[in-house]
C-alpha positions as CSV (number, residue, x, y, z in Angstrom):
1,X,-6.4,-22.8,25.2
2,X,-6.3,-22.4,21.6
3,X,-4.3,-25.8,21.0
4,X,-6.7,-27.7,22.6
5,X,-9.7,-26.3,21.2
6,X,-7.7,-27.2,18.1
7,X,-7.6,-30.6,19.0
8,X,-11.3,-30.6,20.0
9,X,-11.6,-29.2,16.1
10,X,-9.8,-32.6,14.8
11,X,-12.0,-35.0,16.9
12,X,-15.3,-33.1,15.7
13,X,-13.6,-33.2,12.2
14,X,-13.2,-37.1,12.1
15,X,-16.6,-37.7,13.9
16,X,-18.0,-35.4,11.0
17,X,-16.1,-37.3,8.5
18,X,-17.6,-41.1,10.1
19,X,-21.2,-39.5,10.3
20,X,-20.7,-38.0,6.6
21,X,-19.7,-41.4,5.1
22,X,-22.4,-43.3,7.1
23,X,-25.4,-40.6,5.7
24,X,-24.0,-39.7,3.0
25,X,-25.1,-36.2,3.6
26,X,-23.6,-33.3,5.9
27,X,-24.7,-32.9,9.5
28,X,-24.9,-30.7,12.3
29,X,-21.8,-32.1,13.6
30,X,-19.9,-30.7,9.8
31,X,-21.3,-27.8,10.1
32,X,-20.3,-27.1,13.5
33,X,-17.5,-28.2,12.7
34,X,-16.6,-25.8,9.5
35,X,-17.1,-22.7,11.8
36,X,-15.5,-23.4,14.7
37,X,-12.4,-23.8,12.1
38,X,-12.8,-20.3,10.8
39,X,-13.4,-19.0,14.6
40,X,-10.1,-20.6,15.0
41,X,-8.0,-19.5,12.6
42,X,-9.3,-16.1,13.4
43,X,-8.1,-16.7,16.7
44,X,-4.8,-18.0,16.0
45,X,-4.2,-14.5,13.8
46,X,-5.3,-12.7,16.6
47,X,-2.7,-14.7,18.8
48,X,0.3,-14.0,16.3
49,X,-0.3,-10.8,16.0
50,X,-0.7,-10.4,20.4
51,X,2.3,-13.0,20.6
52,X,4.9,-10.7,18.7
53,X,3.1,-7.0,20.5
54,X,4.2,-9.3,23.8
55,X,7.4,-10.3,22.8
56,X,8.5,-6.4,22.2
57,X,11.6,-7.9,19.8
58,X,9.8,-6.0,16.9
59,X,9.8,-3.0,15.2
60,X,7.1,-0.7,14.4
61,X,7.8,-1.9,10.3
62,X,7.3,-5.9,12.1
63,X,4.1,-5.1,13.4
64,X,2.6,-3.4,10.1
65,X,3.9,-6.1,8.2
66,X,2.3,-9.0,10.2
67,X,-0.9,-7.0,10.1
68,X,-1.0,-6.4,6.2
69,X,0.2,-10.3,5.5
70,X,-2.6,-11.3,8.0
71,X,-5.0,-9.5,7.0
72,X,-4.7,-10.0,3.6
73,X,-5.0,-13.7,4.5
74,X,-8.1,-13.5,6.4
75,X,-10.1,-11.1,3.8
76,X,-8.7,-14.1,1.2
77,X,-10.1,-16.9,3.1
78,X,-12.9,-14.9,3.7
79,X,-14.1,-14.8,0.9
80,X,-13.7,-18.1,-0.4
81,X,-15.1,-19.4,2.5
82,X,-18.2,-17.0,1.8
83,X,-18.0,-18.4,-1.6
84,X,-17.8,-22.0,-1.2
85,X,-21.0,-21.3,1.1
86,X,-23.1,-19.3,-1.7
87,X,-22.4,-22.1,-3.6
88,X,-23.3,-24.5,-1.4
89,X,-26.7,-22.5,-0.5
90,X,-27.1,-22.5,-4.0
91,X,-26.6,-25.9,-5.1
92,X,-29.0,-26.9,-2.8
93,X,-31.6,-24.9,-3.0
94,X,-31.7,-26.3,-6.5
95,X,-31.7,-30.0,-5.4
96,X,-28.9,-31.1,-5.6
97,X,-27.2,-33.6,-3.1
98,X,-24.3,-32.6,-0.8
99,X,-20.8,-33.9,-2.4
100,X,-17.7,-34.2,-0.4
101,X,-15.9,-31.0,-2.3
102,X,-18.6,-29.1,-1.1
103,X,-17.6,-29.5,2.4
């Protein structure tokens, strides 16, 4: 399930990408987009973390360590993705025009 709503995420992100470059501005389709990607990487933690519980080939050290690496990963790209956003808000609110490293 999760690979092919990871493929659905690549189609949206090239029909973002066409709709982007036609408008020159972001769209719903972007936006969308954006969070189903952080939905999904959530997910796929998730999944790591319920694929190694399944496989019962770890120890108790194994499952600590995935959890800690994890989420230490997640709270990182947490925040930057909260960042990025602020900044975005922020930018606009202002007036100015959505660039692509805004994205």
């Amino acid at each position: 399930m999760i690979f092919a709503c990871a493929w659905i995420q690549a189609i949206a992100g090239y029909i973002a990408h066409v709709m982007y470059k036609r408008r020159g501005m972001s769209t719903a389709v972007g936006r969308v987009h954006v969070w189903a990607g952080r939905v999904l990487i959530t997910i796929g933690m998730i999944n790591g973390g319920l694929g190694l519980l399944l496989s019962a080939d770890g120890t108790r050290s194994d499952y600590i360590a995935y959890g800690v690496v994890a989420g230490s990963i997640w709270v990182l790209f947490g925040g930057v993705s909260a960042h990025r956003d602020w900044s975005r808000a922020r930018s606009i609110s202002v007036g100015e025009k959505d660039t692509p490293d805004q994205l």
